[in-house]
C-alpha positions in Angstrom: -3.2 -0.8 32.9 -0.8 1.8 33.6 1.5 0.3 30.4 -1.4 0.9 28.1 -1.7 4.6 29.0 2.5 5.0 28.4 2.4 3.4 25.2 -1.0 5.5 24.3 1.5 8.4 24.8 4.3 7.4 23.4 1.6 6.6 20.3 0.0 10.1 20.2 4.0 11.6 21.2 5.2 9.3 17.6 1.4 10.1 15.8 1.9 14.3 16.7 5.7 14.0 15.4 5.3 12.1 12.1 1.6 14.4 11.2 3.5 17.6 12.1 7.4 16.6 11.2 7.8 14.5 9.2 4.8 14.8 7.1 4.9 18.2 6.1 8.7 18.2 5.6 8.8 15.1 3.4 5.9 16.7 1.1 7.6 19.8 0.7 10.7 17.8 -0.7 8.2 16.1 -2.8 7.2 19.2 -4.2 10.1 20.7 -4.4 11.0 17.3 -6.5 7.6 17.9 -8.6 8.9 21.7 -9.3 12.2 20.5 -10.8 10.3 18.5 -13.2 7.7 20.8 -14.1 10.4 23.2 -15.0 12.6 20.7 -17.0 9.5 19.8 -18.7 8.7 23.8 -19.2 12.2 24.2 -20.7 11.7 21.7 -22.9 8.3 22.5 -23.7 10.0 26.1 -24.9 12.2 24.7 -27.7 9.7 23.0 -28.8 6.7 25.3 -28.8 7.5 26.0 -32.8 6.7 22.5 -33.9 4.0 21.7 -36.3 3.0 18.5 -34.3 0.2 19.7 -32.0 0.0 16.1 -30.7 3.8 16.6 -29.0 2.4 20.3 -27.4 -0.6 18.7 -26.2 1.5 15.8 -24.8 3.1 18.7 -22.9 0.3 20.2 -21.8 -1.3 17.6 -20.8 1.6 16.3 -18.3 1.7 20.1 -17.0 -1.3 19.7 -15.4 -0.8 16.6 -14.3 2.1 17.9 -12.3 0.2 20.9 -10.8 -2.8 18.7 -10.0 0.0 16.7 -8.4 1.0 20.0 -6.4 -2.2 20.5 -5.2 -3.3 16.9 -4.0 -0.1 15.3 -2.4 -2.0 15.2 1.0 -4.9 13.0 -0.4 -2.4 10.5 -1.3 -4.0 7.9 1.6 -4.7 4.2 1.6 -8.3 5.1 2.2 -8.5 7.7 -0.8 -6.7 4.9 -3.1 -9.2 1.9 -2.0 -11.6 4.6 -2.9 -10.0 5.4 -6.5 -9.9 1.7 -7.0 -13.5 1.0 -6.3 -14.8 3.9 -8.3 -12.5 2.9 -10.9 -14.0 -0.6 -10.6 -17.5 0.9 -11.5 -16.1 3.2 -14.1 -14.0 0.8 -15.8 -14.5 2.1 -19.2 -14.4 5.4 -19.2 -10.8 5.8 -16.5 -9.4 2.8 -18.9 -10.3 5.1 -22.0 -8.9 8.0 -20.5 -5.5 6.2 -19.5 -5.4 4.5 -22.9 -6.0 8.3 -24.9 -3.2 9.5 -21.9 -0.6 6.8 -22.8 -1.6 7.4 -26.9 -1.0 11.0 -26.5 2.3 10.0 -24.7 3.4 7.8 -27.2 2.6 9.2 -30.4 4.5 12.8 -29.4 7.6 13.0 -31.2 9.7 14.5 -28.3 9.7 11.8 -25.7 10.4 14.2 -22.5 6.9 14.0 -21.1 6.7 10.6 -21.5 10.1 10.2 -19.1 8.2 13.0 -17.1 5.6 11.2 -15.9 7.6 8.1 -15.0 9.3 10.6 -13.0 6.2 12.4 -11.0 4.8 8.8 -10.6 8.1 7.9 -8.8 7.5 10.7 -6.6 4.1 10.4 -6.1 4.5 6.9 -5.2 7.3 7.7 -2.5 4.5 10.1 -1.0 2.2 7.6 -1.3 4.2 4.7 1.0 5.3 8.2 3.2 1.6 9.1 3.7 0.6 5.7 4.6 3.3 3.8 6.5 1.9 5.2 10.0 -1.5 3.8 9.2 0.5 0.4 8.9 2.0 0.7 12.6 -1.3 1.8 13.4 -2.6 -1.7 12.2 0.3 -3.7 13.1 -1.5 -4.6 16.6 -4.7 -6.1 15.1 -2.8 -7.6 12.6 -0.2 -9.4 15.2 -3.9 -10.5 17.2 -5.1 -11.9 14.0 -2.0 -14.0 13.1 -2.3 -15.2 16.7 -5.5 -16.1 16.6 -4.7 -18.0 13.9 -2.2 -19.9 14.7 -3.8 -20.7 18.1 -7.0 -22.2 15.8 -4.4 -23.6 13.4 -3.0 -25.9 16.5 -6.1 -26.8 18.7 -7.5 -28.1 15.4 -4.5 -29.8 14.8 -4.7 -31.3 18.8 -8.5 -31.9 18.4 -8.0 -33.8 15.0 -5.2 -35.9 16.4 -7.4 -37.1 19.9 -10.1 -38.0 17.2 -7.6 -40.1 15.3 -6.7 -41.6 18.2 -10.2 -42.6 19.9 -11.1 -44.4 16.4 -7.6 -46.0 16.2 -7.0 -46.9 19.3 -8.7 -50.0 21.0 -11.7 -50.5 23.0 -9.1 -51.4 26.0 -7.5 -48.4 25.0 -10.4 -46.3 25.6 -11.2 -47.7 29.1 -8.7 -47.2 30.6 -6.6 -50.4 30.5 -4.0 -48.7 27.9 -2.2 -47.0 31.1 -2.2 -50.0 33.3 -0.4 -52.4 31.1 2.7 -53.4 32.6 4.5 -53.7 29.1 3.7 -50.1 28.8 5.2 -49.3 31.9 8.5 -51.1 31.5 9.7 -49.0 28.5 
């Protein structure tokens, strides 16, 4: 008992380290990454602003807000919030695939292809946030997950056993089963 209080410590020691540490320090980098694009994008944006193609200023627009939404939400980016996204998206199939299909239209049909290489970018980074954010829920897991995979392999080879004493007491002969099996002296000599 007095292990499982130590390693709850050392947990909430690791747990108060990586939320107050690493966490924070690792998103700022992220948004300090999400800056530098937003600004190369804004630069970009500014020699192009004269165009005549509204499609390639709204393609710019459009990514600009998708990095300052990005900005603001880099803390929801949890396992739990992405099942979440998933299932909603599940029930809202059509209208979040005709909002990524108009996205990626818009993307493609702009002339200059800077936001396009943009977002690959921010979804780079927002991905790395994303594996960040959730790894310590993975150690969190790891226990129930190592109980399950022993659980299972524990059923895996008593069913095994079980299966081969049933293959043997309908193989095996009648004097087998009584007994006589372990008192042949044949048996014995080998």
């Amino acid at each position: 008992m007095q292990y499982l209080g130590v390693i709850a410590f050392i947990l909430c020691v690791v747990h108060y380290i990586y939320q107050a540490v690493i966490l924070p320090s690792y998103r700022q980098a992220a948004r300090d990454r999400l800056f530098v694009l937003r600004d190369t994008l804004r630069a970009q944006y500014i020699n192009v602003q004269h165009t005549e193609n509204k499609t390639t200023l709204r393609a710019f627009k459009e990514v600009d807000d998708v990095i300052n939404r990005s900005l603001n939400r880099l803390h929801l980016l949890t396992f739990s919030n992405f099942v979440r996204a998933m299932l909603d998206a599940k029930h809202n199939n059509v209208e979040y695939e005709e909002s990524l299909r108009r996205f990626h239209a818009l993307l493609d049909n702009s002339h200059d292809k800077t936001p396009g290489l943009i977002v690959k970018d921010v979804n780079n980074v927002l991905k790395d946030v994303f594996m960040v954010n959730t790894i310590m829920m993975s150690l969190y897991l790891l226990p129930f997950i190592i109980v399950v995979k022993l659980v299972g392999v524990i059923y895996d080879k008593v069913k095994r056993r079980a299966n081969e004493m049933l293959e043997f007491c309908m193989v095996a002969k009648p004097s087998a089963i009584n007994g006589s099996l372990f008192n042949d002296k044949s048996r014995i000599a080998m």
